[in-house]
N, C-alpha and C positions, 0 to 999 in steps of 0.2 A: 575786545582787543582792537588799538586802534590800527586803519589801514596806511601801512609805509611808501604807497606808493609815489606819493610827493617827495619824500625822502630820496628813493632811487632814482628820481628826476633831475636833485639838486648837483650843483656841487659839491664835489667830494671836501672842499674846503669848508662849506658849511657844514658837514658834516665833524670836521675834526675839528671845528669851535665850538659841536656842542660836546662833543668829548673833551673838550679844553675845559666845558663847563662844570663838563663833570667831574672830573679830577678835582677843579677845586671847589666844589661843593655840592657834593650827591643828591644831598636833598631840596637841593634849589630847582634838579631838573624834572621833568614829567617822568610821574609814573612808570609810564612805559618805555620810556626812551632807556630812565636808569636801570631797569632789567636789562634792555640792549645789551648796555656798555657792561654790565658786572655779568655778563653771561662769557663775556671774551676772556679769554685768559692771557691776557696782556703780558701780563709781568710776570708771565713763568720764567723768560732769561732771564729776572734777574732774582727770582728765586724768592716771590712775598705773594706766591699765589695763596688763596684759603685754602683751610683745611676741608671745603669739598668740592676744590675742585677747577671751584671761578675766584677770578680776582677779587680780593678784597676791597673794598669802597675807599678809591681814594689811594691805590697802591703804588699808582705810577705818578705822585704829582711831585715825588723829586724830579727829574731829568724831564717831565712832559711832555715823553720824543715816545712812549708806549704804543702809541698809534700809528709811529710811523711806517709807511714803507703798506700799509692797509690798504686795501682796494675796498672805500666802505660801500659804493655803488654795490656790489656784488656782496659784500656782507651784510649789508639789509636785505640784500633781495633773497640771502639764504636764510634770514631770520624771519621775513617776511614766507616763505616756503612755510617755514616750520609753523608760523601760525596761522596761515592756509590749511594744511594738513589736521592742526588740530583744531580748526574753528568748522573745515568739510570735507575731511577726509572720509565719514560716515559717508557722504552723499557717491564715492565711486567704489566704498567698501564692498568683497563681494561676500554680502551676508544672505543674498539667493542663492536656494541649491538646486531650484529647480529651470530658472529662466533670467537673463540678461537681466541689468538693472537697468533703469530708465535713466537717459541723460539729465541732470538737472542743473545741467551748466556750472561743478564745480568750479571751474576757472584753476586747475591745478596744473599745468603744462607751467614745463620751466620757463619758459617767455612770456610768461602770465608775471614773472615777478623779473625781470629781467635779464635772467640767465637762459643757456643754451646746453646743448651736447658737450660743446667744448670746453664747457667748464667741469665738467664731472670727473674731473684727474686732477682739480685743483684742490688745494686744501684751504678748509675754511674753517676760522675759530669759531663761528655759530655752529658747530659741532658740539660744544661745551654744553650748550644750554640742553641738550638732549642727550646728556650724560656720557657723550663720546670722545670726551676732548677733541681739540684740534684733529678734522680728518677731513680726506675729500668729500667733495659734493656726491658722487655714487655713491657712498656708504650713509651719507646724510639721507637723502631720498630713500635709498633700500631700507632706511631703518624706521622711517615716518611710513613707507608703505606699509612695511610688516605689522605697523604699531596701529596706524589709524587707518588703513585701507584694504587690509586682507579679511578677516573672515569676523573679525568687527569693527562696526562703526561707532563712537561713541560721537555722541549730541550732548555740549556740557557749554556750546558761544555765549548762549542767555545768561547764564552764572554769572553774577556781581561779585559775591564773594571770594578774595584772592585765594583766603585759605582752600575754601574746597577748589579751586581750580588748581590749585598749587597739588593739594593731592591727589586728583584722579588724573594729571598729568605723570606724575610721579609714578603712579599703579601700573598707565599704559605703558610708561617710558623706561621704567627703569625693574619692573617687577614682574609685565604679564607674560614677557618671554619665554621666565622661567620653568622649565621644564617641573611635570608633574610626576611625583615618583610610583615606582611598580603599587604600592597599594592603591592609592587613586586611582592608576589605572585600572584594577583589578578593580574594584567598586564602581567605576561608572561603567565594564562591561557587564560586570553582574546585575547592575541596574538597567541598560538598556537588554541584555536578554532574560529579563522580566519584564518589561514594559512589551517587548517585542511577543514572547512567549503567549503572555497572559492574550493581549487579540488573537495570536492563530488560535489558540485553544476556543476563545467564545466564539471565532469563524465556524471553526470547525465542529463543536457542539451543539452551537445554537445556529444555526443556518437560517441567511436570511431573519432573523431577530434585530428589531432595534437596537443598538447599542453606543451611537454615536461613538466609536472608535477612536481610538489616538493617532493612528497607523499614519506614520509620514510625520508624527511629530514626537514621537515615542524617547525622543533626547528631555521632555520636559519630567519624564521619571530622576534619570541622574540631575538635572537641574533642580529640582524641590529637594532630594536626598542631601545636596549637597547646602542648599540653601539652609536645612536644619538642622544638619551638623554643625555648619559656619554658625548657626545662629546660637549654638547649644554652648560651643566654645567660648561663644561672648556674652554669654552671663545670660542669655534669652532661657527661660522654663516654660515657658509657653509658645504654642503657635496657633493663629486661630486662622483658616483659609474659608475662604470664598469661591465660587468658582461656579461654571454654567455644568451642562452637560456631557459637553464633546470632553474625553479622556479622563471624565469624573470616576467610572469604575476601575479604571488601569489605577488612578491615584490613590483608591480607597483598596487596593490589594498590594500594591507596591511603593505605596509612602506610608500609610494606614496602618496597615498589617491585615486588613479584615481578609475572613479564610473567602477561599474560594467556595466550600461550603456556601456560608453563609449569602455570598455573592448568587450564587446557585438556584438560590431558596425564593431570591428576589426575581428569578429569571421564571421561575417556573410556579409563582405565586404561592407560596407555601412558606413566606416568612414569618418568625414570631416579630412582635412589637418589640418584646427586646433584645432583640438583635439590632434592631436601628435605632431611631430617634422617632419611628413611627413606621405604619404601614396602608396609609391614605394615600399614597400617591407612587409614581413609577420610579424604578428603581435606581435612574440617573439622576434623581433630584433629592435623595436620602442624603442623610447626613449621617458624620459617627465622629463618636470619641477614641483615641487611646494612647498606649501611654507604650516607648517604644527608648530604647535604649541606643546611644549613638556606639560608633566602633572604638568612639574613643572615653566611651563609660558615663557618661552623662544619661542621665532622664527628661526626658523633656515631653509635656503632653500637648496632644494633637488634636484640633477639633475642625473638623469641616463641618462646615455650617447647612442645615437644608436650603435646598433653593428653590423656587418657581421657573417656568422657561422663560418668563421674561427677563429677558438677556440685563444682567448688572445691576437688577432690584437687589441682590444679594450684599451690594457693597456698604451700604451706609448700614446696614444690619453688623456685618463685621468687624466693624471699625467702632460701633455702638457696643458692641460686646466686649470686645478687646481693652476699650475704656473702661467697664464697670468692671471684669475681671483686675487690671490694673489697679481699680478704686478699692476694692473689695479683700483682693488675696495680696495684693502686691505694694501698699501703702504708697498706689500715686508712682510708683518707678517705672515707668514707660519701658526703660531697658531689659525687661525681667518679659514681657511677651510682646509677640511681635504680628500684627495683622498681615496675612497674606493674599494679595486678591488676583486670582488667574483669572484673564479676559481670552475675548476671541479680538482678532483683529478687527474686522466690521464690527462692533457691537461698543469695543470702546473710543471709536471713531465714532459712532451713531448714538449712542444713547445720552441723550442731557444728565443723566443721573452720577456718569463719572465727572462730569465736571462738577458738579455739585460734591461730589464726595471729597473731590483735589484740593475745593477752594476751602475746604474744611479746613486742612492739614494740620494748618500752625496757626487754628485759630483754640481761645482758652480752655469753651466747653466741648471742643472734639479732639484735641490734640492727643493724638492715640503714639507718641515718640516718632514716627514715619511709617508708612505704610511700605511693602515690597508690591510691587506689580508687576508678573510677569505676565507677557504676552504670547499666549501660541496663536502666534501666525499664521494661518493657513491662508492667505491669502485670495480667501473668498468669504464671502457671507450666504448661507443657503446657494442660491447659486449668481448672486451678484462677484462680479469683480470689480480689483481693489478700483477699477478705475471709474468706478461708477456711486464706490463707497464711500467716499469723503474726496472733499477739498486740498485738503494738505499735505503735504508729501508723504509725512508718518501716521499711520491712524493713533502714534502716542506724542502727537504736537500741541496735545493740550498739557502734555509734562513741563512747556518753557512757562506756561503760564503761574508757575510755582516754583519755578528755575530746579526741577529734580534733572539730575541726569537723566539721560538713556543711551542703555547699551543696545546696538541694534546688532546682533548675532546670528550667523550662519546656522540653524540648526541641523545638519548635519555633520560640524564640527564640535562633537558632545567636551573633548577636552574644551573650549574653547566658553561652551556654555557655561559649565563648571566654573573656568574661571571667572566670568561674569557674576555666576552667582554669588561667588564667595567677594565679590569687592562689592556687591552691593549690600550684603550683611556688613560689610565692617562700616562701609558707610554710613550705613545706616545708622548705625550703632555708633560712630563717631560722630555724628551730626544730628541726629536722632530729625531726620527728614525723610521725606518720598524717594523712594528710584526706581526706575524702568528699567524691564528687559523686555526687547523685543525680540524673543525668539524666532524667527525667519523661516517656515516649513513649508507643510504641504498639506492636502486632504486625499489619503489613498480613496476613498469613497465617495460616494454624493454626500446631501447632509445627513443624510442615514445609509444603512447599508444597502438599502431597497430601492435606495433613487441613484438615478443614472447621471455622471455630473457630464457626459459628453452631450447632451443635449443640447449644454449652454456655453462648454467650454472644451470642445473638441481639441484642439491644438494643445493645451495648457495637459489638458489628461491622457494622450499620447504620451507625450515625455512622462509625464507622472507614474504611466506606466512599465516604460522602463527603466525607471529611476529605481536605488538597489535601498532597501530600506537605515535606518540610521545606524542600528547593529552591526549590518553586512559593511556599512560603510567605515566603520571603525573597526570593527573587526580585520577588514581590508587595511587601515591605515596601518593597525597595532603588525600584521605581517608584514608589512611591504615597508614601515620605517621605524621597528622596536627594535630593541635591543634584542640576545637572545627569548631571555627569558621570558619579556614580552610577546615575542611569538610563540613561545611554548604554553604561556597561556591562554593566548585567544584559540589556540588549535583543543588546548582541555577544556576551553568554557563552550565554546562549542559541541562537545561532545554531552558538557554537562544539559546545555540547554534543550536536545533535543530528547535526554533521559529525563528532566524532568517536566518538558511536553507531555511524554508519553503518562508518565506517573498522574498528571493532571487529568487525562484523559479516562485512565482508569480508576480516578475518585480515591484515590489517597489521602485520607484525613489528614489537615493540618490543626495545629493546635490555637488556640487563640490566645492571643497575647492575655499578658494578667493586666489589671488594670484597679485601680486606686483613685475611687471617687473622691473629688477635690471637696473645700466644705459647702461651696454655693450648693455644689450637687449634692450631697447632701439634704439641705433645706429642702431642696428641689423634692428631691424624694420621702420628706416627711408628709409631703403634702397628698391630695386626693383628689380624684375626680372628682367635678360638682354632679349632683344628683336634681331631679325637678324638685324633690323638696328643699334643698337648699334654699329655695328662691320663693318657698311658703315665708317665709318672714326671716329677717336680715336679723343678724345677731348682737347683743348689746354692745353699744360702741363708745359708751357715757365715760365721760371722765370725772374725777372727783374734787372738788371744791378747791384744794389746797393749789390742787394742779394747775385748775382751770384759771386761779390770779395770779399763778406764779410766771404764769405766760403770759396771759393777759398786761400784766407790769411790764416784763422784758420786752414785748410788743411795741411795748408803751413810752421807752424810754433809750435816752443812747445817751453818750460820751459825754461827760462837761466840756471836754474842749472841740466837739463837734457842734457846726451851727447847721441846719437843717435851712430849707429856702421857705422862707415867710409863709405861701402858699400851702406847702406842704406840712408844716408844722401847724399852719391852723388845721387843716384835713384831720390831723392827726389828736388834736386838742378837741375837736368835733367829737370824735369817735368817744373818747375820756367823756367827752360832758355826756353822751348818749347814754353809758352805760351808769355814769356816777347819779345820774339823776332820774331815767327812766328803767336802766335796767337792762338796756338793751343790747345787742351786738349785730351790726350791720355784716353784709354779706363777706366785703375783703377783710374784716377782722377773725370773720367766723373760717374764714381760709388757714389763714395765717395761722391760727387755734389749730386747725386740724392737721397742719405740719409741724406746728412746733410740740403738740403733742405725741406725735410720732417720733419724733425726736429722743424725747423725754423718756418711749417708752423701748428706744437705742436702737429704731428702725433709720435708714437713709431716707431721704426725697433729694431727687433732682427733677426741675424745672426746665424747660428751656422754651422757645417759642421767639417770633419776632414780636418786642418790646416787654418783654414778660417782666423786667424787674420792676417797671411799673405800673407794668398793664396798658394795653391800647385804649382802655377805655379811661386812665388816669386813676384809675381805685386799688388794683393792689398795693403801690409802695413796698415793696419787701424791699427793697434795697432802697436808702437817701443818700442823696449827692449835699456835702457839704460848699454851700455859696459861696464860700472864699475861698478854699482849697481845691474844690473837686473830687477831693476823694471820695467815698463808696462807702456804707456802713449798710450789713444786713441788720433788719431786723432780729433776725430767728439765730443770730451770733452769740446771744448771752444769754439764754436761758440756763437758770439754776438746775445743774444737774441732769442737762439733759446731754446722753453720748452717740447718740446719730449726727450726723453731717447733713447738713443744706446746702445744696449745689444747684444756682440759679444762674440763666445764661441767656442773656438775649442773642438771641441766632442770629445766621447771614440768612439772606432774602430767599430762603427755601424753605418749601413743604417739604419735596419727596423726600431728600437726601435725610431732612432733619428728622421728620416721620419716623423713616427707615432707622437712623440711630436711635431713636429713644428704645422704641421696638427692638433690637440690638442688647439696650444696655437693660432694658427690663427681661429680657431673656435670659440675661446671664444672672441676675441676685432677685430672688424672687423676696428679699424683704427689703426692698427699699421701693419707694413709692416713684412712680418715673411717671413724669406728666409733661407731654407736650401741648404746647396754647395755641393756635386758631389766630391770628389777624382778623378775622372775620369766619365765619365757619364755613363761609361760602370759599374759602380758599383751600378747605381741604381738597377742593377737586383737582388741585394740583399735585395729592399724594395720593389718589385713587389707585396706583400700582400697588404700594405699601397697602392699603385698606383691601384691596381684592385679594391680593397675594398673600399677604400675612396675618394681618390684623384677624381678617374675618373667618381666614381657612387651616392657619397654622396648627391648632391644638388635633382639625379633624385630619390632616392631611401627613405632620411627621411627628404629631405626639407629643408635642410640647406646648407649653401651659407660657401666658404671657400676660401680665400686665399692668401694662401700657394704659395711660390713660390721656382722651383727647377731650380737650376742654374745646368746644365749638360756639363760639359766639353765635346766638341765632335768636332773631325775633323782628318782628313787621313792625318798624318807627319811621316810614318813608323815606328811606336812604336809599330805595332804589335798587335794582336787581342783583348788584354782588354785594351789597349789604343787609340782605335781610335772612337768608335760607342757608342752611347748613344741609343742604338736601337730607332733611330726615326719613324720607323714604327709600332711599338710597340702604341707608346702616338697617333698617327694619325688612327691605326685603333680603338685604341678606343674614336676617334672624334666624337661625335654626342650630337644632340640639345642643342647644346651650352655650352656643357659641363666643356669646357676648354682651355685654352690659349695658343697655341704653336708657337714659336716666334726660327729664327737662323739667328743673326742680324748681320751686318755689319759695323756699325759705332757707334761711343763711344757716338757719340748722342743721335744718335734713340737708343742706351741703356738707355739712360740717360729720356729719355720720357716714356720708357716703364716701366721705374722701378715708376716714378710720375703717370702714367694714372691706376697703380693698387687700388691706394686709390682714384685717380679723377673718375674712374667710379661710377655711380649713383647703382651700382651691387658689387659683387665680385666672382669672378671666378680663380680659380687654373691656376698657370703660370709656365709652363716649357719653360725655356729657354736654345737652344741647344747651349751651352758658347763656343767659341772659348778658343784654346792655344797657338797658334803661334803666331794669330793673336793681342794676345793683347798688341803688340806691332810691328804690321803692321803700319808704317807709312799712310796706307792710311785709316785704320779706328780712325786715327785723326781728331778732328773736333772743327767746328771755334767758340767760343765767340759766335757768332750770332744762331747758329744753337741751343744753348742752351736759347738764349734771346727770341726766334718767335717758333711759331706752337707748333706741340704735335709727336707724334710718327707716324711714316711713314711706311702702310701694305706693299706698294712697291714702290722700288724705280727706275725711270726708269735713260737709259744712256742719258748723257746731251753731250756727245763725236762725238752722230753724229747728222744727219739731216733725218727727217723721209723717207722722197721720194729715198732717194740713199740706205735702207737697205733693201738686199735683204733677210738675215738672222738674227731670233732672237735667241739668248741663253737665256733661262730662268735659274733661279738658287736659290741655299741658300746658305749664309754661305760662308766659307772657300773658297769657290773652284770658288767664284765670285772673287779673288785677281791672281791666276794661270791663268784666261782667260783674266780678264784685264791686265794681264802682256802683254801676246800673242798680245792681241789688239793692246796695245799700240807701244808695238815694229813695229810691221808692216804697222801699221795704219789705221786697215782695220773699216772705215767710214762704210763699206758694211754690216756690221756684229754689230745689236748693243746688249748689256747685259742687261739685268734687271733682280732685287733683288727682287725675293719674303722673306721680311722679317718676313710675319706672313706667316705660314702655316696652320694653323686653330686656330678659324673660316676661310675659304679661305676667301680671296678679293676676289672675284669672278667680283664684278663691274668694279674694277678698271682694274683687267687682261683683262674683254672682252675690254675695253677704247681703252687700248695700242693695243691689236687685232687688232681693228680697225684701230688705227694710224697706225702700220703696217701692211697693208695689202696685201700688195705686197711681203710680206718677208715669208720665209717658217718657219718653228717654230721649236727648239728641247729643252726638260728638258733636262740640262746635270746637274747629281751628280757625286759624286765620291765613292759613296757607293755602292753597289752590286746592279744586275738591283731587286734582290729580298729582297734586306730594301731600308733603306732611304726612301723619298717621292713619290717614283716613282708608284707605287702600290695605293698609294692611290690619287694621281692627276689623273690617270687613271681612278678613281671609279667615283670622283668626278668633275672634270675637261673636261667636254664633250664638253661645247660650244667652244674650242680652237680645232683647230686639230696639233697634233704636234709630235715628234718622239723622243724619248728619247735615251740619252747617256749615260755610266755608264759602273761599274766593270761587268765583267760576273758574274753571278748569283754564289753564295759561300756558303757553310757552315757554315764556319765559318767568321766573319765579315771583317777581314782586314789577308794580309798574315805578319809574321812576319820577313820579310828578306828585307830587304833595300833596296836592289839594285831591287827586284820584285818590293816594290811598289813602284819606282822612276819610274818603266819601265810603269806600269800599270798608273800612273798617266798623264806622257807624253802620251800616248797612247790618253786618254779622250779626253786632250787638241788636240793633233793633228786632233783627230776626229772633234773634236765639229769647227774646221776652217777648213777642208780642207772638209767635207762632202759635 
């Protein structure tokens, strides 16, 4: 909105030239100016005002005397008022209940726009445009204060779009006044003396017990109650929340349903597993489903997601979920569930990973309809204050980077909250965008109950101390400004609250909600733990002849009226000749095979990664760009008969966030195949939160089964240290109890099995696969028609080149560095010396390596990698690998992973090789 203050400088004559201009022709003048002028209500004397309110366009250009007799200096300067009030009336709003707001130089004093004292008995037609018609400047100002500067602030200046500024104008201006009736009331006391209730009871219970507390922010109970009523009303069946630890179990007994029992069980270690979503970890970080009826007769299910304590790893998990659910149960209608993500105030100010999740929003392959995020406020971080916790005035000023509102609210004006919550479901729902709430509180406690927060904030936890909790303070409001009846309820709820205190105290079984497994969960639950023999040999994954060309064709072919770019069409004419003439199918065809046969056989795959449609390394092509048009044609679009969906998406410039979604969206439909690509694999180390947090510990930690698979580009071709290493010892030390699938394959086959054996396991388990780049167009990880038609995916592959009894030396290996020693081999011929491919590296084959042990038993044994002797696999074959005895080869031990100078690693490569035959 532009600033008028040139305008109240001018002459009042130029001013009524451009109202001369506008009368005779509206749309000739600026934007903003013709709001001005159609906000006046000019031509009420003579009786041609609109039907709401403001003059019609163009009403006075009979007589063109409408303006006269205007003082416009002062009626800009009150129009200018009113768009001060709604561009910063948040920044003097008093949405703190515990301590003064800081000055941030609104500029809102009436001599700011050029008015005084002495004008507030005058009357002004900029009254109109705030739904007041013609009235004084005191009633103007009282009404902009009440609207934009009492107990919330809304931040909407960034907003380009008229429409939504038209409407959350309209919310504040003309809707939020209105008073909430006795049941509202009655519902957010009952909500807040459960939110209230539930902590004194685990005070008083659990003494001293961690529990991260809600206490001082206990209004975010009726804030989420109200959020999924609102959202139940608007066509939302689902809701899927996120959220840290602080006031996770007040949400999981008083948004949830879950019993205090059950809560109980967690407190005192005696949980069953299904009671939660798992029993690995503490009981602030559980997660639960269920399914809870609004008051006004709707069903709507509810899923809090587990979390880690690293604060907002949770979020691209959510929003990942809420997609494939969407994808899955809801045919793609974003309006039917709705992601919710509770932050702390430090935390979404601090952590990279909400911005990463924001900039998702409204982009193709995340776009979850909008997200709600609300904020409880507590106005510290562990024991940081805000003034040391961010930069920006809001710790939600990364919300204008997406133009989402924020409502910045008083939390202990619960009516207040309420209303915020319900205009940010409609918005949402009308706009289908992000919104903010910044609920504004306190932290009765340190970060836990057992830490003292006056250590670091004396002054701030005085007052805190006798500050009257959000209950008492409503409770207060409801006596001292309700109606009767309104006071005769807060004096019964009152009574009721501290009867069912007591009840709580003396272990009163509550019943547990009934609940109605959706059909994901379903799936979910047909499936089974993996056992160690699972991982004795992978199960047939072969497909059948008719199949394997009827793909291979569709693969093969697109649109008559689409032209493909010359390059890629020979690529593509390449692959054709390979197979019509040799038989063969290279590594991105052998892909492309293993999704579109999943397809075929009506599983999902979604893709995504930066540059995946076609590949950083320029070999997948799943998607062609046509050279005159531009348009996009998948491959994997026309296959005969096949009823799975391909959902491929090149990302924005993230690991974590992206990580976290896939992770997310494979959580929620365990048959569809979710695979995130690697830019380099050396880049995962930018989702190391997702990979420590979830990937590696989710199944042992809350019970749930994932997978997610990471394609990690990695192998030593002299590109230098972020282009070579996917830190493979990294995923292998954190190998254990079957935790997860590590695989560095060498043939376009056994790729082609291992991408089918993800949904054929009776389990699912997380798959990192350490991708070749060179190689994916090694001629020798070519492979035949047949190796696609018979068996499944292959742990190790041994060498068919020699004869057992004549080898006196075995090279073990993975990957890459198995095509550099077959080179050697074969040059010279050394029969003496044979190679085998460990293709999975954990779970180890362990059976199958001691087999070949034995088959050679006469031969001495060496691991050769090409990695430092301190990564790669070497470190951990050694941990685990005892029944073999063998010697290992490899770079000297490095700092950093690869050197960056060519001619070193061409020397240091050669080196390997020569070692690993001449030793």
């Amino acid at each position: 909105m532009k600033d008028f203050s040139y305008i109240t400088n001018s002459h009042p004559a130029f001013i009524e030239s451009l109202y001369q201009d506008f009368l005779k022709n509206p749309e000739g003048v600026d934007p903003e100016f013709r709001k001005f002028f159609e906000g006046f209500d000019f031509a009420v004397a003579e009786g041609k005002a609109g039907s709401n309110g403001h003059a019609a366009n163009g009403v006075a250009t009979e007589t063109g005397t409408a303006g006269a007799g205007i003082d416009w200096k002062k009626e800009v300067g009150a129009y200018r008022l009113i768009l001060g009030y709604r561009n910063k009336g948040h920044l003097i709003a008093k949405t703190n209940p515990i301590r003064p707001r800081k000055d941030r130089g609104a500029n809102l004093e009436l001599s700011f726009y050029g008015l005084s004292d002495a004008d507030l008995d005058k009357s002004f037609q900029a009254g109109n445009l705030i739904g007041l018609g013609t009235t004084t400047l005191k009633n103007i100002l009282a009404h902009l204060q009440q609207t934009y500067a009492n107990h919330v602030g809304l931040e909407f200046k960034y907003i380009s779009d008229q429409k939504k500024v038209d409407w959350l104008t309209n919310e504040m201006e003309r809707n939020f006044a209105k008073p909430l009736g006795l049941p509202q009331k009655k519902r957010i006391l009952e909500k807040l003396n459960q939110g209230v209730m539930f902590e004194k009871f685990l005070h008083t219970k659990y003494v001293g017990q961690k529990r991260f507390s809600l206490e001082g922010g206990e209004t975010t109970i009726p804030a989420l109650d109200a959020i999924i009523n609102s959202a139940a009303e608007g066509g939302v069946q689902e809701v899927v929340i996120g959220m840290a630890h602080r006031g996770r179990l007040n949400v999981l007994a008083n948004v949830m349903g879950k019993t205090y029992e059950q809560i109980f069980s967690e407190f005192e270690g005696t949980a069953k597993m299904d009671q939660t979503m798992g029993s690995g970890d503490v009981k602030y970080h559980l997660g639960y489903g269920s399914e809870v009826n609004t008051p006004d007769g709707k069903t709507i299910h509810l899923k809090l997601m587990p979390n880690p304590s690293h604060l907002e790893a949770v979020d691209p998990v959510v929003v990942g979920f809420a997609r494939a659910k969407a994808d899955v149960l809801y045919e793609s209608d974003y309006d039917k569930i709705l992601p919710i993500l509770i932050h702390g105030d430090a935390s979404i100010a601090g952590q990279g990973v909400v911005y990463e999740v924001a900039q998702m929003s409204d982009l193709k392959g995340y776009y979850t309809g909008g997200t709600l995020h609300f904020v409880i406020n507590n106005q510290i971080g562990f024991t940081t204050d805000f003034d040391d916790a961010r930069s920006s005035d809001y710790c939600t000023s990364l919300a204008a980077m997406i133009q989402a509102p924020v409502m910045h609210v008083n939390g202990d004006d619960a009516e207040a909250v309420v209303k915020c919550a319900e205009i940010a479901i409609r918005y949402r729902q009308e706009f289908n965008e992000d919104f903010f709430i910044d609920m504004v509180c306190y932290r009765k406690h340190g970060h836990n109950e057992g830490d003292d927060p006056k250590f670091t904030q004396p002054g701030l936890y005085s007052l805190i101390d006798k500050h009257p909790n959000p209950r008492e303070v409503y409770t207060n409001f409801l006596l001292e400004n309700g109606e009767a009846d309104a006071k005769d309820l807060a004096k019964e709820m009152e009574k009721k609250f501290w009867s069912d205190l007591q009840e709580r105290l003396d272990e009163v079984k509550q019943h547990p909600l009934p609940y109605h497994y959706q059909q994901p969960e379903l799936w979910w639950k047909s499936l089974r733990k993996a056992t160690p023999e699972d991982f004795d040999q992978s199960p047939d994954t072969a497909i059948n002849q008719e199949n394997f060309k009827k793909i291979f064709d569709a693969l093969m072919t697109w649109p008559a009226d689409f032209k493909p770019l010359k390059k890629v069409e020979k690529i593509i004419q390449d692959k054709i000749k390979l197979f019509t003439e040799e038989g063969k199918v290279d590594w991105a065809t052998a892909e492309l095979l293993a999704y579109g046969s999943l397809l075929v056989d009506g599983n999902d795959v979604r893709m995504s990664g930066q540059d995946v449609c076609r590949g950083t390394f320029s070999h997948r092509h799943a998607v062609l760009r046509d050279e005159n048009t531009d348009q996009s044609y998948s491959r994997l679009s026309n296959i005969p008969g096949a009823t799975g969906k391909f959902r491929i998406y090149n990302s924005l410039l993230s690991e974590y966030a992206v990580l976290g979604f896939e992770y997310g969206y494979a959580l929620a439909n365990p048959n569809s195949l979710v695979l995130w690509e690697a830019q380099f694999g050396d880049f995962s180390n930018g989702a190391q939160t997702m990979i420590d947090q979830f990937i590696s510990a989710g199944e042992q930690k809350w019970n749930r089964m994932d997978g997610v698979v990471m394609l990690l580009p990695h192998g030593y071709e002299g590109q230098g240290p972020e282009h070579s290493s996917a830190r493979m010892e990294r995923f292998l030390a954190m190998g254990a109890e079957l935790n997860m699938v590590l695989t560095n394959i060498t043939t376009a086959s056994n790729f082609f099995h291992a991408m089918r054996r993800q949904l054929a396991w009776p389990f699912r388990k997380p798959w990192i696969n350490f991708a070749p780049k060179a190689n994916l167009r090694h001629p020798g990880t070519y492979s035949k028609m047949d190796e696609f038609l018979n068996g499944g995916f292959r742990e190790v592959i041994d060498d068919t080149f020699v004869n057992a009894d004549e080898v006196t030396k075995v090279l073990f290996c993975s990957g890459k560095i198995y095509y550099d020693l077959l080179d050697r081999q074969q040059k010279e011929g050394k029969k003496d010396t044979a190679i085998i491919r460990l293709e999975q590296l954990y779970p180890l084959p362990l059976k199958q390596l001691e087999a070949l042990y034995a088959k050679y038993s006469k031969a001495t044994w060496f691991w050769v990698q090409e990695e430092p002797l301190n990564m790669g696999a070497a470190s951990f074959l050694k941990m685990n690998l005892t029944s073999i005895n063998y010697g290992v080869i490899s770079r000297q031990p490095s700092a950093a992973t690869a050197t960056g100078y060519a001619k070193v690693h061409a020397q240091e490569q050669a080196e390997i090789i020569d070692t690993a035959f001449s030793i």
